[in-house]
N, C-alpha and C positions, 0 to 999 in steps of 0.2 A: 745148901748146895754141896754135890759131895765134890771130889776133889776130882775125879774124873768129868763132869760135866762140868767145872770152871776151868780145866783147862781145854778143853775142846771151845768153850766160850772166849778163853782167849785166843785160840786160833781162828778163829772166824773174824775176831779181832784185827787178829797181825795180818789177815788177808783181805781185807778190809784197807788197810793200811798200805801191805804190800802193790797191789795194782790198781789204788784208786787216790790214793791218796795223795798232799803235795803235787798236788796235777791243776790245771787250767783247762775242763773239758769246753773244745768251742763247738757248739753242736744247731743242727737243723731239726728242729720241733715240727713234722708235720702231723695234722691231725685226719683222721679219715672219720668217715662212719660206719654204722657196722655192713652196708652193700662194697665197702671200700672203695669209696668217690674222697680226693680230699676237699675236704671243708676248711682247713686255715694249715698258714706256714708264718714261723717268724725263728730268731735266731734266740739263741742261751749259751751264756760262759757257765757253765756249774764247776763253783771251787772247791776244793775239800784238803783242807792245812792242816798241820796237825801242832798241837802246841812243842815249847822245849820241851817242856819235862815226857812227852810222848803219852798224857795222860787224855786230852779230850783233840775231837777233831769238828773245826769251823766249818762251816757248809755255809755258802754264799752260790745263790743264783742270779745272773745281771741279763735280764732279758733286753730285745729291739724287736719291736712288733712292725711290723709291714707299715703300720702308718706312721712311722720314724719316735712312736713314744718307747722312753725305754722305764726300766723298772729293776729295784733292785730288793731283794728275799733272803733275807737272812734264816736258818734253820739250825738248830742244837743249840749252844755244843752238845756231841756225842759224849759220852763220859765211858773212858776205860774199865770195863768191855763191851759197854751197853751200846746194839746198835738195833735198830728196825728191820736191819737186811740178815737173808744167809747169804755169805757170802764162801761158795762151793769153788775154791779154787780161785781162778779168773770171774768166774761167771758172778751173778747175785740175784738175789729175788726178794722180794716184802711185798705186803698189802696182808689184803683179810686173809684170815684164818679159817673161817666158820662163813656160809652160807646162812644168813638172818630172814626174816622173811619183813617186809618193811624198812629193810633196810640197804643202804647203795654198802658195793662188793668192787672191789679195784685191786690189782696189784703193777706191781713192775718189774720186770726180767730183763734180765742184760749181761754183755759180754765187756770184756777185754782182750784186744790181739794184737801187741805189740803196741803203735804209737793211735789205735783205732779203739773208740767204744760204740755201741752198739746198745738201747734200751728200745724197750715198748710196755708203757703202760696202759696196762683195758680197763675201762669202767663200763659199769654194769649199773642201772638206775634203780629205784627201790621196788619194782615191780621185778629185776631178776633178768630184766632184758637188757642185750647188750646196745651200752650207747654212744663210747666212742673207742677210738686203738690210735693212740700215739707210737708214731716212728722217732727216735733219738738217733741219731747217728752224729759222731762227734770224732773231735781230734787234737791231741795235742796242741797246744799253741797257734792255730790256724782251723777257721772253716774246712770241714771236705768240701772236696766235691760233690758237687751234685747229681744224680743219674735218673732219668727217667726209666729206666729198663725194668721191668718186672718177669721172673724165673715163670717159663710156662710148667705152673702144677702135674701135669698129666707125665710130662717127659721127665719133669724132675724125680719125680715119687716111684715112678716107673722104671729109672736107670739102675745098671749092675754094677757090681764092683764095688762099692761101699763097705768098708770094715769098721767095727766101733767100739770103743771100749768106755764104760762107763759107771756111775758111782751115786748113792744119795745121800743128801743129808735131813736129819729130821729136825722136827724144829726148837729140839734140845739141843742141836751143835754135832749129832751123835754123824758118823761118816761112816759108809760101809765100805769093803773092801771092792778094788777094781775089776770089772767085769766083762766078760762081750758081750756087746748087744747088739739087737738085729734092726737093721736100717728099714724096713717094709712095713714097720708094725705100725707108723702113725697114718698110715693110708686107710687103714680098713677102718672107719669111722661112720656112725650111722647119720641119716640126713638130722638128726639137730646140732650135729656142730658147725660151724661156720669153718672156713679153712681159706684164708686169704694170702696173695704174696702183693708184696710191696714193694720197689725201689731198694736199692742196695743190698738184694740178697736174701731179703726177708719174709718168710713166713710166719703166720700165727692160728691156731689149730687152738679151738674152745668154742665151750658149748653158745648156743645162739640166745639161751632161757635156763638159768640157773633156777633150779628147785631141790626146795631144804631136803637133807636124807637121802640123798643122793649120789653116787661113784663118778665120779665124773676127773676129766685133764686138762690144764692149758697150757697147752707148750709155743716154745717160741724156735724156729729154726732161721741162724744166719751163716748165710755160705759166705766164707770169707774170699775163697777165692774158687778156683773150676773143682780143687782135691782138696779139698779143708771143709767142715763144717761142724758148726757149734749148735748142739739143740740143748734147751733146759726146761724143765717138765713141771710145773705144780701137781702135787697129788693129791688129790681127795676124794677121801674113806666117808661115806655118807654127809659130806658136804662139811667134811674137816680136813685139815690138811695135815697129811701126812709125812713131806719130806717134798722137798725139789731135787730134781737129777739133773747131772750134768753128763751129758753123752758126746764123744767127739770121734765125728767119722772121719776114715780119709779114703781118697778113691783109688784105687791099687790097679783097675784094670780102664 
């Protein structure tokens, strides 16, 4: 490994570290299917410590499911710098890399914004069709709240004033320099993608039937608040992934 891609591998590391780490995330698991009806809700603490020496970091998840059983999941240790995720700033992403044909494809994407995180993992079953979309939303040392409310797509996608400046990384660790990007572009999508919003702000934008060799996007967008919003993007280049971008608008007019 040369010495330039070990050290981008330890900042993805230290960011890793820096906004996720030594944390207590207490979060709401809902699960949807892919017409976005949900199908199950239960709670999760996900922990992530890190040792003295700042060399590996414990992952502990302690679930309580609706029918009062709980469950505890132990995961790693992580080992310094090895982790599963990019982790592009605040934001993070992992799962498949490559579109298999026989084979289940899932990833997960998520935020940090202050004492607030924010995941959705998709899975995709071994035929390539989508089969379910987790919402995470989680919080410092306490449950959120809860919100029924879902963003009407038409007005949301449709609004002016949005400015954005944005970045990717590849999945060497490698970062591009900061950019502007244009807020309009995840609209114009043809009918096989699916395009859902969900309760606290969230949408997610991907195909409805992954097939091998293929261009294709799956992005996640979370409005933090009315002038805030966090999107991050999987890329893939013939059904390989290319980089995840992290784009953050704000609304100016």
């Amino acid at each position: 490994m040369s010495q330039g891609v070990a050290e981008e591998q330890i900042k993805n590391w230290d960011n890793f570290c820096q906004y996720h780490v030594n944390c207590d995330w207490y979060g709401t698991w809902n699960t949807y299917a892919p017409d976005g009806q949900l199908i199950n809700s239960f709670k999760c603490i996900r922990s992530f410590h890190l040792n003295q020496e700042g060399s590996e970091i414990y992952h502990t998840n302690s679930y309580t499911y609706s029918d009062g059983k709980t469950e505890t999941k132990n995961f790693g240790p992580y080992k310094k710098p090895e982790t599963r995720s990019l982790f592009l700033d605040s934001c993070f992403s992992w799962g498949s890399e490559r579109v298999e044909i026989g084979a289940s494809f899932a990833f997960e994407t998520g935020f940090r914004y202050e004492e607030k995180r924010l995941s959705v993992p998709v899975v995709y079953d071994n035929e390539g069709f989508l089969q379910k979309i987790l919402v995470i939303s989680e919080k410092l040392g306490s449950y959120p709240e809860e919100s029924n409310e879902k963003l009407n797509l038409q007005a949301h996608y449709s609004s002016d004033g949005w400015q954005g400046l944005g970045k990717i990384m590849t999945p060497y660790w490698m970062v591009s320099s900061l950019q502007e990007t244009s807020w309009d572009k995840i609209k114009n999508f043809s009918e096989d993608y699916q395009q859902l919003s969900f309760p606290e702000g969230v949408v997610v934008t991907c195909p409805q039937k992954l097939e091998s060799e293929k261009d294709f996007i799956a992005a996640v967008d979370w409005l933090i608040n009315p002038h805030l919003l966090h999107r991050c993007t999987r890329v893939y280049d013939s059904s390989l992934l290319q980089g995840v971008s992290l784009e953050i608008f704000n609304k100016v007019a």
